[in-house]
N, C-alpha and C positions, 0 to 999 in steps of 0.2 A: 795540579797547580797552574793558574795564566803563566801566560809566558812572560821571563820577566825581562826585553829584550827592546820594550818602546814597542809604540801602535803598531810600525811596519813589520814586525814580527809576531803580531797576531794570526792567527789560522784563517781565523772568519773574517778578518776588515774588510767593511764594505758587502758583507752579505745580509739577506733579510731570512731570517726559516721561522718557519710555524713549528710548532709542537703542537698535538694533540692531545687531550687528555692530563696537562700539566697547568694543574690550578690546587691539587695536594704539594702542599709543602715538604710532605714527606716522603713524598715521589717521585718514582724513576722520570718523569715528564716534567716536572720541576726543576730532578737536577739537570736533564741535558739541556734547559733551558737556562741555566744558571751558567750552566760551563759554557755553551756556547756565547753570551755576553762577556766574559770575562776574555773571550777569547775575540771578539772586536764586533761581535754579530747584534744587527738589530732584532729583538725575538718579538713575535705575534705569540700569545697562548690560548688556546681554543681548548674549552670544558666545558661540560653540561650543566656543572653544580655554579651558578651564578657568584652566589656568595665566596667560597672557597676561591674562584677565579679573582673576585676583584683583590681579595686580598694579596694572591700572587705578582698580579700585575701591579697593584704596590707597592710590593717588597719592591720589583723592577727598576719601576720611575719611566718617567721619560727617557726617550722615545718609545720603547717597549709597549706594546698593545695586547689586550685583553680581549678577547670576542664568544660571546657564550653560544656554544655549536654543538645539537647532536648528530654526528657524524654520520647517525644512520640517516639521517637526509638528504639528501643528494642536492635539495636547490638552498639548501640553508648553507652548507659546504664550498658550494659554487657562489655564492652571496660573501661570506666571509673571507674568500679569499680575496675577492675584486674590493671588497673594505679594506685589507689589508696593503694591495697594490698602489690603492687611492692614499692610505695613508704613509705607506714608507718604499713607494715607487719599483718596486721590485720583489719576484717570490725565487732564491735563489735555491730552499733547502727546504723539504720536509721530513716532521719524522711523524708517523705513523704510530702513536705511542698509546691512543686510548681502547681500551679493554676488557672485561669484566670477566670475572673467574667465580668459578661455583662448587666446589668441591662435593659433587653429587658422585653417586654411583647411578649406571645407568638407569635401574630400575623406579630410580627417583627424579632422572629429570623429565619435568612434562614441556608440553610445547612451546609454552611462552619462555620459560628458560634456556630451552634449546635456541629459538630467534635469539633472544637478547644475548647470551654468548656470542653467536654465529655472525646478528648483525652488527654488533657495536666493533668487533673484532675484525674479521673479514670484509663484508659490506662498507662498514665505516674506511676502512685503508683505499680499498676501490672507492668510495664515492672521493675521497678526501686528493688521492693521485688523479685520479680525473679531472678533477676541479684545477688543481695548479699546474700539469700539463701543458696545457694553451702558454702558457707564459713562459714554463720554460725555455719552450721549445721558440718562442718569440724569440728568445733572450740567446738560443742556441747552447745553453748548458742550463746543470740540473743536478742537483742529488737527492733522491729520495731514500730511506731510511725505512723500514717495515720491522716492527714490535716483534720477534715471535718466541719460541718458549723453549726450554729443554722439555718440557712434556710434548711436543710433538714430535721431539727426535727419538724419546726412549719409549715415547706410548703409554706420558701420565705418568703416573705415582707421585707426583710431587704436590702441588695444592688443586689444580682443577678437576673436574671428571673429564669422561670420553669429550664431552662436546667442548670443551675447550682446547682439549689434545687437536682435535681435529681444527677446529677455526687457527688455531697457532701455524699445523700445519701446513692448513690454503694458504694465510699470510707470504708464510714465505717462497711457498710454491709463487706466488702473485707476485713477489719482489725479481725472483727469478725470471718470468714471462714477462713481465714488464722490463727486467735488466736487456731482454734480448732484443724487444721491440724497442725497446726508444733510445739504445743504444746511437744508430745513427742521426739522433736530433742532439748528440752530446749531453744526452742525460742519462745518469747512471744511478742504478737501483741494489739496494742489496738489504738483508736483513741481518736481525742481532736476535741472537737468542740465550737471554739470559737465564739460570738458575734459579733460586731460591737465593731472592735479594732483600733486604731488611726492608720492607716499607710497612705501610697504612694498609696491603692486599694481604698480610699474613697476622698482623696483630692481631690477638684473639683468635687468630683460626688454627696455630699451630699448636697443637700441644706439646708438653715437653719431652713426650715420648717421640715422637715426630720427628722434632726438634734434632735430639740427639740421633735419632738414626739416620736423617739428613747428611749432619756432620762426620758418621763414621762415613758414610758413601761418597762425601767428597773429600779428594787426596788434600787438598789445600785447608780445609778442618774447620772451614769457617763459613758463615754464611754472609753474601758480600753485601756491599753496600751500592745505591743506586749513584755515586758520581761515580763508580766503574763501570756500570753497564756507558754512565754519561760519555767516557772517556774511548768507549770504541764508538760510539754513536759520532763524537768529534773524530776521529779518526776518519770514520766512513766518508762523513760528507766534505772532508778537508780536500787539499792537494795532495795532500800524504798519500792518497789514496784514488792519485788520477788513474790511474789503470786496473782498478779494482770494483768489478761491477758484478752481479746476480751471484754473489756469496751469503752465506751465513754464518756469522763470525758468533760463534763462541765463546759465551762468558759467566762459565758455571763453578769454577774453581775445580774441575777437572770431573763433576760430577757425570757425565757422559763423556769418555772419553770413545772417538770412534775407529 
């Protein structure tokens, strides 16, 4: 829930963050983008699918800004963020949110699936932190925020194959290297790695057998919803969280417990 305490008790007042990959409505990148406005923040939403975007950035309104980005390009990245700078003077927070999942076994994925998991996932985080870097580091703070999975802590079995396991993985290894290196410019990096979360990436792909053995392997017996992953993703890039950098914060309903 916002906080219901007056603007000066917002988390985010006065900050601007980008989301990636948050132009599904039904979406983890949606909702942290939703939570983070209600929590004082000006949001940028960067997606590949044009359509699906403008509609998000409507729901928004003003001030709130739209920019259609595929990640995996490094000067279109580096372009949308300087659009965003231009248009709402500051890049104080990103999250690292866009990704694509393939639920392959190894012997079936071929090479262009393997890039598109590896790049939209990994590549995109790295092109997407590199791009808003420069500013932070202007600005002398910074939170960045990196997508990753419980398939890369238990080694899959949940919706994607090996190459997603593995891209999830780098993610967070990458929030970690990055948490160390930029540390001294007062910018702090960490990752989230969610579970088996109710969006638009499992409709249709989960069967009900799935489904329910999901639910027995996790202690908490449900499968969550995307304003909890939202709710540590606001945690991360908060104050709450000034001394909290190169983790991975856990939010599977106990489905890996370590």
């Amino acid at each position: 829930m916002p906080a219901t305490g007056g603007d000066t008790d917002m988390l985010l007042k006065d900050k601007v963050a980008l989301v990636t990959g948050a132009g599904s409505l039904n979406g983890i990148g949606w909702a942290i983008a939703k939570r983070f406005t209600e929590e004082g923040a000006k949001v940028v939403l960067l997606d590949i699918a044009a359509d699906k975007l403008q509609i998000a950035a409507d729901t928004l309104g003003f001030p709130h800004q739209g920019f259609v980005c595929d990640v995996r390009d490094s000067q279109r990245c580096k372009k949308v963020v300087e659009q965003a700078v231009e248009a709402l003077g500051q890049i104080d927070i990103l999250v690292n949110n866009a990704g694509v999942s393939q639920p392959r076994r190894l012997l079936d994925i071929d090479d262009e699936g393997y890039d598109l998991v590896m790049d939209v996932s990994l590549r995109g985080a790295f092109n997407m932190s590199k791009a808003v870097v420069p500013h932070m580091r202007k600005a002398g703070s910074g939170s960045i925020v990196c997508m990753g999975s419980v398939s890369a802590q238990r080694g899959g079995g949940v919706m994607g194959g090996a190459h997603y396991s593995a891209a999830k993985g780098g993610i967070q290894t990458l929030a970690k290297a990055l948490a160390r290196e930029l540390a001294p410019d007062g910018i702090r990096v960490n990752a989230v790695a969610p579970g088996l979360i109710e969006t638009d990436l499992i409709a249709g792909r989960l069967s009900d057998e799935n489904r329910k053995a999901t639910l027995v392997a996790t202690p908490l017996g449900r499968i969550g919803q995307p304003v909890e992953v939202a709710n540590a993703c606001l945690y991360l890039v908060s104050d709450m969280a000034s001394y909290v950098t190169g983790v991975v914060l856990d939010v599977n309903g106990g489905l890996h417990i370590h």
